[in-house]
Structure formats: structure tokens, C-alpha cells
PDB file with SEQRES, HELIX, SHEET and CRYST1 records, atoms N, CA, C and O in Angstrom:
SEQRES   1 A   75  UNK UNK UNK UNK UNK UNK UNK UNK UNK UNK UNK UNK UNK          
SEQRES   2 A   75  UNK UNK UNK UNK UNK UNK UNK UNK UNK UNK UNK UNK UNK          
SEQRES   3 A   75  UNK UNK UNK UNK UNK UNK UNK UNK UNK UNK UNK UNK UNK          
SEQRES   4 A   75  UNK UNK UNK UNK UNK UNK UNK UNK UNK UNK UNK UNK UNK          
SEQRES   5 A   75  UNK UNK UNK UNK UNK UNK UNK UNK UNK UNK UNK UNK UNK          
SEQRES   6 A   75  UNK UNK UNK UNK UNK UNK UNK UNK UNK UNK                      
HELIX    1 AA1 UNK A    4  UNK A   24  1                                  21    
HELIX    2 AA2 UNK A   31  UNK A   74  1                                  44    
CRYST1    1.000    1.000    1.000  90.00  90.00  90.00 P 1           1          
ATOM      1  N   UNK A   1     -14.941   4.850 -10.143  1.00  0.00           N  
ATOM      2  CA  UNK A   1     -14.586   3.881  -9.120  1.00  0.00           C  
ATOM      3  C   UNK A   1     -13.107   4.069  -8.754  1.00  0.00           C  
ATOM      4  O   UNK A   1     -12.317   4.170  -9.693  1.00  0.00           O  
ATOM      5  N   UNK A   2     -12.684   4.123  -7.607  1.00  0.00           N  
ATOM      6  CA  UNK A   2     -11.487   4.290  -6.774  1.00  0.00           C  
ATOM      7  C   UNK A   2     -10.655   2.922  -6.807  1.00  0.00           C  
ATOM      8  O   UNK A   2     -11.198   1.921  -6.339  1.00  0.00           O  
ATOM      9  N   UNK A   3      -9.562   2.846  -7.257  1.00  0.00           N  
ATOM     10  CA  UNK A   3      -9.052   1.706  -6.967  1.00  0.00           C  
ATOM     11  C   UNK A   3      -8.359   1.273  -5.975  1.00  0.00           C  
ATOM     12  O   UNK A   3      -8.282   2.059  -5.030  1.00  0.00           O  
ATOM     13  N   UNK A   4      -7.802   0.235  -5.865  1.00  0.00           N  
ATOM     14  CA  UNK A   4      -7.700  -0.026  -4.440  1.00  0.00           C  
ATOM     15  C   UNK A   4      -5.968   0.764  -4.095  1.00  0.00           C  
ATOM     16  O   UNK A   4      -5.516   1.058  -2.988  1.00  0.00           O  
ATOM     17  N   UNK A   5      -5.447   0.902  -5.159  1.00  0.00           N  
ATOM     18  CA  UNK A   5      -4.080   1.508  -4.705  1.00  0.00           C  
ATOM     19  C   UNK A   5      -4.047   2.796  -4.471  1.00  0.00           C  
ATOM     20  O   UNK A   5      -3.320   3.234  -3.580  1.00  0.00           O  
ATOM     21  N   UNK A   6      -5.062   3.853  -5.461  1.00  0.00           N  
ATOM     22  CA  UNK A   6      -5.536   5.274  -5.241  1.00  0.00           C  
ATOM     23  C   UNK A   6      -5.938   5.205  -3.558  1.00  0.00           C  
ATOM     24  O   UNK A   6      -5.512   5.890  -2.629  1.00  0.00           O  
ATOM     25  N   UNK A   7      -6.798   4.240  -3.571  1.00  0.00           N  
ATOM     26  CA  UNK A   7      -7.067   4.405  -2.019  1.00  0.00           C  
ATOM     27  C   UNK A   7      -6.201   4.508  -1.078  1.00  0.00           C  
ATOM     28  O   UNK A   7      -6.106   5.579  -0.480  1.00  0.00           O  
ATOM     29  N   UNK A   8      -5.361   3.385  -0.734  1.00  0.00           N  
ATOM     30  CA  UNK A   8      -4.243   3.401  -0.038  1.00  0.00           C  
ATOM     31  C   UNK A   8      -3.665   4.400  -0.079  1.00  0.00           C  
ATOM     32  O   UNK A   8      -3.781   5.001   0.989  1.00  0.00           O  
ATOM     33  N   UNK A   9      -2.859   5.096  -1.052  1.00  0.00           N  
ATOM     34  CA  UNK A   9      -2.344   6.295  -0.828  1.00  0.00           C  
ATOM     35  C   UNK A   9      -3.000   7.084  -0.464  1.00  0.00           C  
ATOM     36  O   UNK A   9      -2.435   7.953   0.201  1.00  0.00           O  
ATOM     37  N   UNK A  10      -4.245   7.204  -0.644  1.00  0.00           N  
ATOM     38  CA  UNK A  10      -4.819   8.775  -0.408  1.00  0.00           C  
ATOM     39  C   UNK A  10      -4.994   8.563   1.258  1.00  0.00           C  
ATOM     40  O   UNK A  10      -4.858   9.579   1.940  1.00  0.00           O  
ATOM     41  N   UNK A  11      -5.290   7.283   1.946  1.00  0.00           N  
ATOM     42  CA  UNK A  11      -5.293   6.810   3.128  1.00  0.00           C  
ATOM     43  C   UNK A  11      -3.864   6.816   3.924  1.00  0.00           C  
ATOM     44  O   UNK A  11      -3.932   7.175   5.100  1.00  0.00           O  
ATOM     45  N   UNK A  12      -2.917   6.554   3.549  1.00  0.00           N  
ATOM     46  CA  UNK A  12      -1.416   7.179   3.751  1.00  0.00           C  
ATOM     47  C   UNK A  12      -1.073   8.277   3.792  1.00  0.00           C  
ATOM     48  O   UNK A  12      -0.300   8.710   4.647  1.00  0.00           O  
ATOM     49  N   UNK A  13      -1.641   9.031   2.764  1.00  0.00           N  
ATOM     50  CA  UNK A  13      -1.377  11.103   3.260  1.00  0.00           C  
ATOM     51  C   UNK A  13      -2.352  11.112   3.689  1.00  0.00           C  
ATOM     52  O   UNK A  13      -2.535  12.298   3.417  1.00  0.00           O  
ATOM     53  N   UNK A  14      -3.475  10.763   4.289  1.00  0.00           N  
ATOM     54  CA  UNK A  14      -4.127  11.453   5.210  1.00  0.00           C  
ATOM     55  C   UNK A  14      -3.639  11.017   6.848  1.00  0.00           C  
ATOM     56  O   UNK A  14      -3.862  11.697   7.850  1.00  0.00           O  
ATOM     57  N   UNK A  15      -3.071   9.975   6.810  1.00  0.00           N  
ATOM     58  CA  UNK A  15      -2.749   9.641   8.266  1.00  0.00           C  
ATOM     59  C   UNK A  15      -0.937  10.307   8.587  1.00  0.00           C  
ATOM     60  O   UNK A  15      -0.506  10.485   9.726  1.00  0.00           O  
ATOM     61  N   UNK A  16      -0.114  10.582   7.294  1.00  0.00           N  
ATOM     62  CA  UNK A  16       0.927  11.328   7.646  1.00  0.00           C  
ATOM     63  C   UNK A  16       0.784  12.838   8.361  1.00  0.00           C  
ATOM     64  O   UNK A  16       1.381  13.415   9.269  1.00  0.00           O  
ATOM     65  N   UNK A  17      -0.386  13.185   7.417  1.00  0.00           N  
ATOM     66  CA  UNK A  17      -1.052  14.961   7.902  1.00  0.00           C  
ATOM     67  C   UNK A  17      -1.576  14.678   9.467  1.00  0.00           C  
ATOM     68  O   UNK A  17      -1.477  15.472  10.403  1.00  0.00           O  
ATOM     69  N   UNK A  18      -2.131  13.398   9.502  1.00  0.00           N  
ATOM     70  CA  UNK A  18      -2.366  13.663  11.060  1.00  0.00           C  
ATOM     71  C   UNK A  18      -1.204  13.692  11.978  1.00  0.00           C  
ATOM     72  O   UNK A  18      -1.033  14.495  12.895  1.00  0.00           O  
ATOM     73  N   UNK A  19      -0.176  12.407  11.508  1.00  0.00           N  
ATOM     74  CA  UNK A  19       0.948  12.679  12.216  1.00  0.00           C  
ATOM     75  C   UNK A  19       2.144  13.738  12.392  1.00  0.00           C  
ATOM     76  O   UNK A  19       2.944  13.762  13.327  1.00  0.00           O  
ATOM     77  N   UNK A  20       2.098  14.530  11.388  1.00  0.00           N  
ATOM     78  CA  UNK A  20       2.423  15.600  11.307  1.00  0.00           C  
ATOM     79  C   UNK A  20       2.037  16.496  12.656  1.00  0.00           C  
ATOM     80  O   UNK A  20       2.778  17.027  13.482  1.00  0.00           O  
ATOM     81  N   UNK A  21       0.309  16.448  12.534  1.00  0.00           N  
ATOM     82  CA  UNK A  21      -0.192  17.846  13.369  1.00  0.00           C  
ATOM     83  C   UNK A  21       0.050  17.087  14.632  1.00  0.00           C  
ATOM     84  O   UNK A  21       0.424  17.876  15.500  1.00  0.00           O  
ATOM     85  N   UNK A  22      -0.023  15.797  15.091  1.00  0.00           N  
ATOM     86  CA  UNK A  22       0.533  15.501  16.304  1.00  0.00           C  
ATOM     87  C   UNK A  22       1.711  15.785  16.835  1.00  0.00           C  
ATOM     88  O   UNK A  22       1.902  16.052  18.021  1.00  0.00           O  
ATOM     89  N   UNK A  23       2.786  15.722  15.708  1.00  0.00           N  
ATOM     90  CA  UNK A  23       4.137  15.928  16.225  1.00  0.00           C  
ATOM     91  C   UNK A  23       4.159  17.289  16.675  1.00  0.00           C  
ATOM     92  O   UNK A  23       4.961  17.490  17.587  1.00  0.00           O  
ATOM     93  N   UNK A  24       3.345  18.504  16.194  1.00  0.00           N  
ATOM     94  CA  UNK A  24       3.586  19.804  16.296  1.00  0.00           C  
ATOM     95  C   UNK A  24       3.390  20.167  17.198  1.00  0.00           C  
ATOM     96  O   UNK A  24       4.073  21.061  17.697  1.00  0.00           O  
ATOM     97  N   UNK A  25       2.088  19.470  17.948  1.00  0.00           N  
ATOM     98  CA  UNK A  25       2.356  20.111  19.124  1.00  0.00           C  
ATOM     99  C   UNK A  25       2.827  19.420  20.219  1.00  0.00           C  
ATOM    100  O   UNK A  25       3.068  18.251  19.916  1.00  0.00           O  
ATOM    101  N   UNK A  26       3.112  19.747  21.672  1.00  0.00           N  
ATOM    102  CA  UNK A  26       3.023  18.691  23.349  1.00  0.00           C  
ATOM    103  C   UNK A  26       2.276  17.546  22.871  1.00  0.00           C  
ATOM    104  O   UNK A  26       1.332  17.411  22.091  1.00  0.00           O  
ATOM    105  N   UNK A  27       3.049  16.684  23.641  1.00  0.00           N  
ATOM    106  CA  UNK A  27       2.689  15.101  23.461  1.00  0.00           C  
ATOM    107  C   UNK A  27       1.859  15.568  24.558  1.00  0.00           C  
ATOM    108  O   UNK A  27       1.972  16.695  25.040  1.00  0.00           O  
ATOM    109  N   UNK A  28       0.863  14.528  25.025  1.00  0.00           N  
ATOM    110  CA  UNK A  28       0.123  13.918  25.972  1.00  0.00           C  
ATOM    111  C   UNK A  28       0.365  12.575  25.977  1.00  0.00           C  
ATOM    112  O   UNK A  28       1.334  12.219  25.306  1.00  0.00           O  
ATOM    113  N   UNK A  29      -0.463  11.449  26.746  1.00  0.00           N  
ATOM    114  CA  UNK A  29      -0.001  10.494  26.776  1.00  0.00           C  
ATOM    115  C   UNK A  29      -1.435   9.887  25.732  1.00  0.00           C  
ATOM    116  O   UNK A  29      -1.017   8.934  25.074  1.00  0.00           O  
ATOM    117  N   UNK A  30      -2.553  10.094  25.497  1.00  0.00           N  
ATOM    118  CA  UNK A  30      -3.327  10.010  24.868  1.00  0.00           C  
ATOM    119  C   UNK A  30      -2.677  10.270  23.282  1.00  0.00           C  
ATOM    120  O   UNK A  30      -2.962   9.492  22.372  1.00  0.00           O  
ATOM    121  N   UNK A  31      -1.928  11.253  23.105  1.00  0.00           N  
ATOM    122  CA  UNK A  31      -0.963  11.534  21.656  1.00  0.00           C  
ATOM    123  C   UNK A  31      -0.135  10.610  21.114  1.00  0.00           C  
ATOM    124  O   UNK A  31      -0.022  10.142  19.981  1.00  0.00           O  
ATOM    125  N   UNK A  32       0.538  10.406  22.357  1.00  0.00           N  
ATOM    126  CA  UNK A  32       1.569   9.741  22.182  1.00  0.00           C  
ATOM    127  C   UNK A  32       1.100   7.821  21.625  1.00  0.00           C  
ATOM    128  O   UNK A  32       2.043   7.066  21.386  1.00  0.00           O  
ATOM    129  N   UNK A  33       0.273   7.521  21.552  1.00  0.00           N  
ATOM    130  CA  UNK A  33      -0.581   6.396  21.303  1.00  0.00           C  
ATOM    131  C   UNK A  33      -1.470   6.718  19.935  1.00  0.00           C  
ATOM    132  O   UNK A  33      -1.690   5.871  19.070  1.00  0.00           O  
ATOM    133  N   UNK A  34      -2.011   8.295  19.887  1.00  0.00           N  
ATOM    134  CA  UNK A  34      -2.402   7.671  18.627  1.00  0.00           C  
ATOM    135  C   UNK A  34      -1.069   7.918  17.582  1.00  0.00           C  
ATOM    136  O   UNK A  34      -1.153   7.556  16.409  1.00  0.00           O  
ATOM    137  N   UNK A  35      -0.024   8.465  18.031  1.00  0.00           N  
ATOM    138  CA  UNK A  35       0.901   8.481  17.091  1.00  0.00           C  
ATOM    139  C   UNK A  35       1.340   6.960  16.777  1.00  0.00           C  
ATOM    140  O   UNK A  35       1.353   6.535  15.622  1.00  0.00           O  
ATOM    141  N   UNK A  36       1.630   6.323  17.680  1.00  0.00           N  
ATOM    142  CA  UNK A  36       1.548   5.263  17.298  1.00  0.00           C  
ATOM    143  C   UNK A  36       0.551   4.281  16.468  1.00  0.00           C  
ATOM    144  O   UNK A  36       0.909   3.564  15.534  1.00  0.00           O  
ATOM    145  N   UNK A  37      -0.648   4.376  16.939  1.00  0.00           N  
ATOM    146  CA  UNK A  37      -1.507   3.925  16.067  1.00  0.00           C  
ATOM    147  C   UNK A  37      -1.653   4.185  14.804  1.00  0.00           C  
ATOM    148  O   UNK A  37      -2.186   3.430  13.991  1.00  0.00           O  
ATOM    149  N   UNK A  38      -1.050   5.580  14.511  1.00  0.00           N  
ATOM    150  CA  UNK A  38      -1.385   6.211  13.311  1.00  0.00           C  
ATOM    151  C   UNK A  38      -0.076   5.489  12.062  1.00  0.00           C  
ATOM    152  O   UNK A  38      -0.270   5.307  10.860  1.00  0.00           O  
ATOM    153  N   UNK A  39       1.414   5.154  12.968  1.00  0.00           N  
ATOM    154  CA  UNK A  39       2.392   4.780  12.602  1.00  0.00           C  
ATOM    155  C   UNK A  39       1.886   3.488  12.042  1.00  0.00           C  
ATOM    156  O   UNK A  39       2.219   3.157  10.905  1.00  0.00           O  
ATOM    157  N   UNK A  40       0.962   2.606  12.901  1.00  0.00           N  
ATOM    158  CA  UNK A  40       0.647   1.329  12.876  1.00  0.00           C  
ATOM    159  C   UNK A  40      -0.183   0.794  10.885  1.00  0.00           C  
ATOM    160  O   UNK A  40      -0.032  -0.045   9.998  1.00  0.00           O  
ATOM    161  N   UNK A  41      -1.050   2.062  11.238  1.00  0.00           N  
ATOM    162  CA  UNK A  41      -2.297   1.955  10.272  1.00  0.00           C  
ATOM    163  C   UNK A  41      -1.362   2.525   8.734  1.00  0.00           C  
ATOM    164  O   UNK A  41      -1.606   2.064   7.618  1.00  0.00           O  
ATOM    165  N   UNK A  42      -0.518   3.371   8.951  1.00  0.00           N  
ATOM    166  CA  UNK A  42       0.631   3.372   7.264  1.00  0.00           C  
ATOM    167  C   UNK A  42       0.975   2.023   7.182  1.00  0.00           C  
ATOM    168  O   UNK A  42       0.714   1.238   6.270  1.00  0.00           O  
ATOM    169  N   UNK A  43       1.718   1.783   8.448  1.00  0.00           N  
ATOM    170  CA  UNK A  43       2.584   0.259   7.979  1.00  0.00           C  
ATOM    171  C   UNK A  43       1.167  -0.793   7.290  1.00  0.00           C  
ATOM    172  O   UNK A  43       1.365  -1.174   6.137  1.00  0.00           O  
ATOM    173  N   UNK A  44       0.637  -0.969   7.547  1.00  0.00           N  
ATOM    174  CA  UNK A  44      -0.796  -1.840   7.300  1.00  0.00           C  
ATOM    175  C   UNK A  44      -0.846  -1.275   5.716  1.00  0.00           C  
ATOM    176  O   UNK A  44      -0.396  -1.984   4.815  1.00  0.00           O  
ATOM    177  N   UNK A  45      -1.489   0.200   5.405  1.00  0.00           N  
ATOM    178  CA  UNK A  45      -1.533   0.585   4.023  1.00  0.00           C  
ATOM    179  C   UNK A  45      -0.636   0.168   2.989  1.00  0.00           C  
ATOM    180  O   UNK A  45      -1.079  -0.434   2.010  1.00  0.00           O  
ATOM    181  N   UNK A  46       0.666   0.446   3.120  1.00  0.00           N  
ATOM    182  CA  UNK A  46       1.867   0.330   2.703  1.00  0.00           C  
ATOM    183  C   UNK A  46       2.031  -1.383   2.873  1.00  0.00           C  
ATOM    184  O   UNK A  46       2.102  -1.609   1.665  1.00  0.00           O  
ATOM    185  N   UNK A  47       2.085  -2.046   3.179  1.00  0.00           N  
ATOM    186  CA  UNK A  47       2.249  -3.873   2.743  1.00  0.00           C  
ATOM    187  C   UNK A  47       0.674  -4.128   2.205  1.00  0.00           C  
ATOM    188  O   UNK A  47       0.751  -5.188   1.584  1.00  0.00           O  
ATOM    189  N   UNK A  48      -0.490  -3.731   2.161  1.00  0.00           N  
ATOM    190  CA  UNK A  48      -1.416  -3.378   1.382  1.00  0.00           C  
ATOM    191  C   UNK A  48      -1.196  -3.481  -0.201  1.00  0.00           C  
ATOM    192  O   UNK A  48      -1.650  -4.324  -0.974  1.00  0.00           O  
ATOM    193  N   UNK A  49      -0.201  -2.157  -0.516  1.00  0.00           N  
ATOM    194  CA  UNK A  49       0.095  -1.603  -1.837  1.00  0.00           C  
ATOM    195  C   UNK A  49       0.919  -2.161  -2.135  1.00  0.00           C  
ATOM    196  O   UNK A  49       1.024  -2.257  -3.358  1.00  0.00           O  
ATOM    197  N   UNK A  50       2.016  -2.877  -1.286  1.00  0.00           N  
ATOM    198  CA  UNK A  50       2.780  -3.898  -1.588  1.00  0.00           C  
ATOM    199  C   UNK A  50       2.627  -5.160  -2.151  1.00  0.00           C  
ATOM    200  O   UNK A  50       3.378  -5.631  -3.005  1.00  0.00           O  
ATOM    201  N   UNK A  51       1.351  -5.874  -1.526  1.00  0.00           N  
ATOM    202  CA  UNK A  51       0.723  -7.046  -1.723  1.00  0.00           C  
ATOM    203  C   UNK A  51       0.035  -6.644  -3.343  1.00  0.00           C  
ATOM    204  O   UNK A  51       0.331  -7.367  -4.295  1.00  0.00           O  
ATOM    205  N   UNK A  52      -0.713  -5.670  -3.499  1.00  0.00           N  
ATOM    206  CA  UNK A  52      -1.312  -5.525  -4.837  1.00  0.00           C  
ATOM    207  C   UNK A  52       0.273  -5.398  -6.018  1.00  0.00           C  
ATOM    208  O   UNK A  52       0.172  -6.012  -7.080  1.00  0.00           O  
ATOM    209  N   UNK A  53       1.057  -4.941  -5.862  1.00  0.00           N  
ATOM    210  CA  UNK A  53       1.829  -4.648  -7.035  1.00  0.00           C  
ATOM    211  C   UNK A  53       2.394  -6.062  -7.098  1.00  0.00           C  
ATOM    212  O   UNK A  53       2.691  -6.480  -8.217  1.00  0.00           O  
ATOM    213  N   UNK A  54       2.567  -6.793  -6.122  1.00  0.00           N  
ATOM    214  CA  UNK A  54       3.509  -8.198  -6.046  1.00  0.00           C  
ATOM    215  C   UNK A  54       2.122  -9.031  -7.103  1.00  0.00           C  
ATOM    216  O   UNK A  54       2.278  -9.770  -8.076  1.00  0.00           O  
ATOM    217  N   UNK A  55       0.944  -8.607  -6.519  1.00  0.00           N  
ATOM    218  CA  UNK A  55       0.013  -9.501  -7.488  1.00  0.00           C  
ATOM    219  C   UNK A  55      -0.033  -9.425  -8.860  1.00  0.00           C  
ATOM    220  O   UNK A  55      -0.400 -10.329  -9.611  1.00  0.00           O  
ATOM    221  N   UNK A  56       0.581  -7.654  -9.365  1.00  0.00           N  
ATOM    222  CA  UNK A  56       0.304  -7.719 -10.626  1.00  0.00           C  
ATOM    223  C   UNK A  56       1.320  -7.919 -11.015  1.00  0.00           C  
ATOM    224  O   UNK A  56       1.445  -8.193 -12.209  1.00  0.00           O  
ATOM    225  N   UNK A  57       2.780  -7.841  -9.906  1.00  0.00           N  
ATOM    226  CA  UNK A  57       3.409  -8.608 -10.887  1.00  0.00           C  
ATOM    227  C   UNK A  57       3.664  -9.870 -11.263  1.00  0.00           C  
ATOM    228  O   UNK A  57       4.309 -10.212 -12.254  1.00  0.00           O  
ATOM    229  N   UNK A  58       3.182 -10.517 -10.513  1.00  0.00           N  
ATOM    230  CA  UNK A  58       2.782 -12.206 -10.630  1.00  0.00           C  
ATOM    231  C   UNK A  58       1.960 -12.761 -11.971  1.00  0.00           C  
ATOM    232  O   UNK A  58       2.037 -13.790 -12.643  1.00  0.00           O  
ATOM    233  N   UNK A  59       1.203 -11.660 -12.018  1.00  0.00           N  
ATOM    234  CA  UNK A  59      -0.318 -12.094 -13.210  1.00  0.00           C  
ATOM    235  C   UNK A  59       0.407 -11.872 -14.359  1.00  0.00           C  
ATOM    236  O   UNK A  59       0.248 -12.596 -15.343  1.00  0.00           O  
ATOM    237  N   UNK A  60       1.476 -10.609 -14.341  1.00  0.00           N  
ATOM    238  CA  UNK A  60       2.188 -10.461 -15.213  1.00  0.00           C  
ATOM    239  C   UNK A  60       3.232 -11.226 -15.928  1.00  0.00           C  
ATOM    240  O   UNK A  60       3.568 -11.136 -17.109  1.00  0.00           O  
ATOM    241  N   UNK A  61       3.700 -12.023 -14.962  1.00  0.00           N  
ATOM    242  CA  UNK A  61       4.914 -12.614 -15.307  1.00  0.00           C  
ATOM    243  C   UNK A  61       4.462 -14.653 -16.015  1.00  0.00           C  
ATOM    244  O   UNK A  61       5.120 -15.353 -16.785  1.00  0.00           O  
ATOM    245  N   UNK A  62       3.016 -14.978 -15.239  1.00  0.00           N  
ATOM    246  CA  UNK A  62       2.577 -15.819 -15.470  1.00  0.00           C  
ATOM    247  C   UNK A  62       2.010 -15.580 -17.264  1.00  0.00           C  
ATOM    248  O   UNK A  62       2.152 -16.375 -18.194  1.00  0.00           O  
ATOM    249  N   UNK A  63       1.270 -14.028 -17.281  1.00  0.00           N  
ATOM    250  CA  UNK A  63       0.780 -14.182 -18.648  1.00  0.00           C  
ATOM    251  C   UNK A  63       1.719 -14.288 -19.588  1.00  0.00           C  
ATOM    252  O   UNK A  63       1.338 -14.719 -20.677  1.00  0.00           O  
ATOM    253  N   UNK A  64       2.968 -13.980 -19.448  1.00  0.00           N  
ATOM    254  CA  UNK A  64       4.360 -13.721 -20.432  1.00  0.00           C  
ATOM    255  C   UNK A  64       4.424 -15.015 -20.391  1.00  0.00           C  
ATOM    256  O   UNK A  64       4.459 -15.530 -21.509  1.00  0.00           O  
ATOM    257  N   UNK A  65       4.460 -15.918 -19.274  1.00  0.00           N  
ATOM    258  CA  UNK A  65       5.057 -17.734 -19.484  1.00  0.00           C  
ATOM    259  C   UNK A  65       3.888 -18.345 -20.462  1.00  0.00           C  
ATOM    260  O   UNK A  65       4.329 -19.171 -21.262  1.00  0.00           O  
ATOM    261  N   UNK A  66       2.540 -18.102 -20.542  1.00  0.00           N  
ATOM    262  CA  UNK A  66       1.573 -18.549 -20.846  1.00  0.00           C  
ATOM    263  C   UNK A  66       1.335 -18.124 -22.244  1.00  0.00           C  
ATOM    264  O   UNK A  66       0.617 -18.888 -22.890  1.00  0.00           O  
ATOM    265  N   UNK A  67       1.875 -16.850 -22.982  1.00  0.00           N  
ATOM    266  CA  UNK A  67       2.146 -16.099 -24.487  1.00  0.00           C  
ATOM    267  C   UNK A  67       3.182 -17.272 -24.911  1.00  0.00           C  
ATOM    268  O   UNK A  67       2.864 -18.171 -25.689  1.00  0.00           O  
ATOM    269  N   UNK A  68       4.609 -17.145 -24.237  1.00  0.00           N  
ATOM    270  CA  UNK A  68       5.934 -18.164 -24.750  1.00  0.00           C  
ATOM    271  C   UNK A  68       4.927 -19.412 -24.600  1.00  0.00           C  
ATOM    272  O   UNK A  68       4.453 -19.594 -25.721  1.00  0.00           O  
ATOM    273  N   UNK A  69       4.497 -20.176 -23.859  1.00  0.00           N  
ATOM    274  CA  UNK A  69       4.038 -21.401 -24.214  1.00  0.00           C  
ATOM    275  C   UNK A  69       2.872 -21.350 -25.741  1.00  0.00           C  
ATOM    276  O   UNK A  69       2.697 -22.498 -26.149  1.00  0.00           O  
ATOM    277  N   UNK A  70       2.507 -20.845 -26.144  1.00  0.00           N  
ATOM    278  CA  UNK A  70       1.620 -20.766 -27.198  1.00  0.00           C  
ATOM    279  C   UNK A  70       2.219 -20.779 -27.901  1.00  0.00           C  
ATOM    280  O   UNK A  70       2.047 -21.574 -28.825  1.00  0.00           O  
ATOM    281  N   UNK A  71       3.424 -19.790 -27.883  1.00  0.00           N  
ATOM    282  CA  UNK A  71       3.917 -19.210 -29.299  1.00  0.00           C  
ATOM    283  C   UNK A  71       4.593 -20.589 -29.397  1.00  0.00           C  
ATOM    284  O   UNK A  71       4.398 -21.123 -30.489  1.00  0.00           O  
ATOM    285  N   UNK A  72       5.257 -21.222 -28.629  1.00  0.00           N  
ATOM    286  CA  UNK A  72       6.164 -22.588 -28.606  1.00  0.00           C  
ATOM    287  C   UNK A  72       5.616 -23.922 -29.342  1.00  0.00           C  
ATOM    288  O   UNK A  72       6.138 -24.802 -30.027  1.00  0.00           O  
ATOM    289  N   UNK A  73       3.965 -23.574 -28.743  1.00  0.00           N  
ATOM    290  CA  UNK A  73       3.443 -24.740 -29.446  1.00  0.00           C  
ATOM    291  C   UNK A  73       2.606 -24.729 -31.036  1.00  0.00           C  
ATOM    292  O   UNK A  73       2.199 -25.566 -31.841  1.00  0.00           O  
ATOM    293  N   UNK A  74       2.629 -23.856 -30.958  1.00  0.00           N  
ATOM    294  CA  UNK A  74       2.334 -23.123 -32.482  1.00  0.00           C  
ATOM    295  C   UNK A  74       3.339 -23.051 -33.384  1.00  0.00           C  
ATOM    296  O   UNK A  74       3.052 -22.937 -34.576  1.00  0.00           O  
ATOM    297  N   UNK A  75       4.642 -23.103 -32.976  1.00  0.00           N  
ATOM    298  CA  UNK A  75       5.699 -23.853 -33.845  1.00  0.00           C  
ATOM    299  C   UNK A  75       6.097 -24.829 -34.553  1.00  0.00           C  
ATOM    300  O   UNK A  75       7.228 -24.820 -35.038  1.00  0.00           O  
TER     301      UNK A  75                                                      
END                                                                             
């Protein structure tokens, strides 16, 4: 099973490689849009992978308050 951050990245280099082969060659005006779109759909991935690490570090920081409260009351 793929997780959801493997995904994202692997979904991020695949849309840089496209933007890449767009830049290489003559814009059109059809190009010039999906470059943008393509710009659009990283930014989306990327606060994606952002949102997951902020979660674990949340779960993380809650389970550390929730260990100190035990150990506190077990004193």
C-alpha cells in the first residue's frame, strides 16, 4: 500500500518532468496554460504533504503531553 506522502511526491516529479518538457520547447498558447496548470497542481501536492507532516506533528506532540500527564499522575 502507497502512502499518502509517497504519493504526493511521486505526483510532484511527475508533473515537474512535464514541466520541464514544456519549457523545452515553443510555447503555444495552449502550453502556456498547461504550464500553469501544471504549476497549479505541485502547489496543491506540496500543502498536501504539508498538511500530513503538520498532522503528525500534532499527534506527536499531543502523545508526548498525554505520556507527561501519566507519568505525573502516577507520581
Amino acid at each position: 500500500m502507497v502512502s499518502p506522502e509517497n504519493r504526493n511526491y511521486r505526483e510532484i516529479e511527475r508533473l515537474e518532468n512535464a514541466l520541464r518538457e514544456l519549457r523545452g520547447s515553443p510555447s503555444t498558447a495552449r502550453e502556456t496554460e498547461a504550464i500553469r496548470e501544471i504549476g497549479y497542481e505541485i502547489a496543491i501536492a506540496i500543502r498536501e504533504v504539508g498538511a500530513l507532516l503538520t498532522n503528525v506533528g500534532w499527534e506527536q506532540s499531543y502523545a508526548a503531553d498525554r505520556l507527561a500527564r501519566q507519568e505525573t499522575d502516577e507520581s
